[in-house]
BALOBA-1460 file (C-alpha; in Angstrom, 3 decimals):
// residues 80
<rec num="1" residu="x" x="102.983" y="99.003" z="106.725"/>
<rec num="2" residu="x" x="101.017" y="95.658" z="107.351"/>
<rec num="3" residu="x" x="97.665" y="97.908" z="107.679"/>
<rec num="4" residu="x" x="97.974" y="99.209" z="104.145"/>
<rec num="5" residu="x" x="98.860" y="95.986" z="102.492"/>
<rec num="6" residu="x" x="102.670" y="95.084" z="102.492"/>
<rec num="7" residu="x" x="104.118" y="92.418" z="103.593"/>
<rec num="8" residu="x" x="107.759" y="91.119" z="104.742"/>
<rec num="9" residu="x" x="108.488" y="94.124" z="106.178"/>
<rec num="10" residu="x" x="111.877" y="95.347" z="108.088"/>
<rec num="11" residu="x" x="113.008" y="98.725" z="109.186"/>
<rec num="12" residu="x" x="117.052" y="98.522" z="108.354"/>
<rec num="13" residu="x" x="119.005" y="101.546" z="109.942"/>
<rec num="14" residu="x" x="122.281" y="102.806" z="108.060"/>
<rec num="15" residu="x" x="124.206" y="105.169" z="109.505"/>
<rec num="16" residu="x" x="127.371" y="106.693" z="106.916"/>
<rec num="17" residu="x" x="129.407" y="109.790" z="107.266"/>
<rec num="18" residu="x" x="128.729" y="113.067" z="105.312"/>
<rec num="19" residu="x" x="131.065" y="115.378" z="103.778"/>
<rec num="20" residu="x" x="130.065" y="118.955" z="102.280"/>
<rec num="21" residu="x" x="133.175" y="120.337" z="100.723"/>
<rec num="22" residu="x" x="131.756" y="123.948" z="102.656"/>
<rec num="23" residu="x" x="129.466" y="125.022" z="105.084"/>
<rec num="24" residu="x" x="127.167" y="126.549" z="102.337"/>
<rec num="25" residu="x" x="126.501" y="122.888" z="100.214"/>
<rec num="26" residu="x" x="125.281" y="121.482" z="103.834"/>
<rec num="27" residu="x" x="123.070" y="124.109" z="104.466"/>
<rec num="28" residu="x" x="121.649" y="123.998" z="100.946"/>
<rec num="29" residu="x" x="121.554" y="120.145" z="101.295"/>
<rec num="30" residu="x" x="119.540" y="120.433" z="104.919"/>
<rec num="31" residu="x" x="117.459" y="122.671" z="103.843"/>
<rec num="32" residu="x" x="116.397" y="122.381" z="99.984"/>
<rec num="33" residu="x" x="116.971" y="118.743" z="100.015"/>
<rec num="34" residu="x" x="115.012" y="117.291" z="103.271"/>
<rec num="35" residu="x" x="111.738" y="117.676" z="104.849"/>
<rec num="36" residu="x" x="113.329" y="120.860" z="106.357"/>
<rec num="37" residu="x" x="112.134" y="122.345" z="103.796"/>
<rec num="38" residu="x" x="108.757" y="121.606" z="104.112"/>
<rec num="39" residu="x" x="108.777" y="122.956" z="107.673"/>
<rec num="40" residu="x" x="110.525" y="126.242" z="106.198"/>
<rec num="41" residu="x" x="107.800" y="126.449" z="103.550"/>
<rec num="42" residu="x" x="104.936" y="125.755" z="106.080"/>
<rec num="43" residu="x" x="105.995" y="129.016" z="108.412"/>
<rec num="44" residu="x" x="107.484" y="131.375" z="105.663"/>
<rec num="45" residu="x" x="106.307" y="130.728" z="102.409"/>
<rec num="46" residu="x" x="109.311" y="132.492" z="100.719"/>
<rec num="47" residu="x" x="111.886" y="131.958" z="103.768"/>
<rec num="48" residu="x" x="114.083" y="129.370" z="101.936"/>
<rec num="49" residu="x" x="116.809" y="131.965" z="100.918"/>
<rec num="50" residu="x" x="116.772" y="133.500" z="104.054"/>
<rec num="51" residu="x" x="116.872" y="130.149" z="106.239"/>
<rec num="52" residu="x" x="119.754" y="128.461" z="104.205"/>
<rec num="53" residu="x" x="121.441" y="132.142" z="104.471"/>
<rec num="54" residu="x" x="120.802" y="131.778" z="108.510"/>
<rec num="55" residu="x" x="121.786" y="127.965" z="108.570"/>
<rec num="56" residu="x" x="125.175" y="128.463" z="106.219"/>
<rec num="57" residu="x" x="125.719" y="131.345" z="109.075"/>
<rec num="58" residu="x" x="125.515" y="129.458" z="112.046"/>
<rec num="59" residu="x" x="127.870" y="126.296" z="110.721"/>
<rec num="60" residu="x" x="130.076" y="128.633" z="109.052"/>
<rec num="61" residu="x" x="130.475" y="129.893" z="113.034"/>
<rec num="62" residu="x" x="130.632" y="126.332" z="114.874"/>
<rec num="63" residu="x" x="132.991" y="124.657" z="111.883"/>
<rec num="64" residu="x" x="134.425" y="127.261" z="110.037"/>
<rec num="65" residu="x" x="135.102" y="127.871" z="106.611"/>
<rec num="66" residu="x" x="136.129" y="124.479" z="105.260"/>
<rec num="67" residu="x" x="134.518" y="121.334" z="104.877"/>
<rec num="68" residu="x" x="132.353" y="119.751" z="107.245"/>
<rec num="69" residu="x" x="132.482" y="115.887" z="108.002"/>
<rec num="70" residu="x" x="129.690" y="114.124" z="110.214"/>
<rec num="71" residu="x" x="127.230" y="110.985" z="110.818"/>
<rec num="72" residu="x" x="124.421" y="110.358" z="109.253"/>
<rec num="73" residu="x" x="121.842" y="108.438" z="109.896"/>
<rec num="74" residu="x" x="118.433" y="107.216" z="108.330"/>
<rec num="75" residu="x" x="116.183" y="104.287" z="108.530"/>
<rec num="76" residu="x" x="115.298" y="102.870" z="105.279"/>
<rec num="77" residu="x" x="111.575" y="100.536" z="104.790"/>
<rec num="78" residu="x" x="111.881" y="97.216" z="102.746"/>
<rec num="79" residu="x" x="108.786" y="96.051" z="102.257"/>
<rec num="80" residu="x" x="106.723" y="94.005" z="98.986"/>
């Protein structure tokens, strides 16, 4: 971040739980609303349907029908 011109910078890692209310909302949230999606995009230009159908599968199998509670974690750059 220095290189390009900020200053006072700090990496500050937060880590919260997550709660979809089904295993459908996570998979729509993991792969609509992240840089998943890019990487969907990037190898099957109209593979989003299909990949959240796959991805809704597959935690619908490990966790079951109802809601699905895990950590989270992400590293969030403060920097002026």
């Amino acid at each position: 971040m220095t290189s390009v011109g900020f200053e006072n910078c700090s990496l500050v890692q937060r880590d919260e739980r997550s709660v979809a209310a089904a295993p459908e909302l996570a998979a729509i949230a993991y792969c609509l609303g992240t840089p998943l999606r890019n990487e969907i995009l990037a190898r099957d230009p109209v593979g989003l349907e299909r990949a959240t159908a796959a991805a809704t599968e597959a935690l619908r199998s490990h966790f079951g029908t109802g809601p699905i509670d895990g950590g989270i974690s992400g590293v969030v750059v403060v920097a002026s």
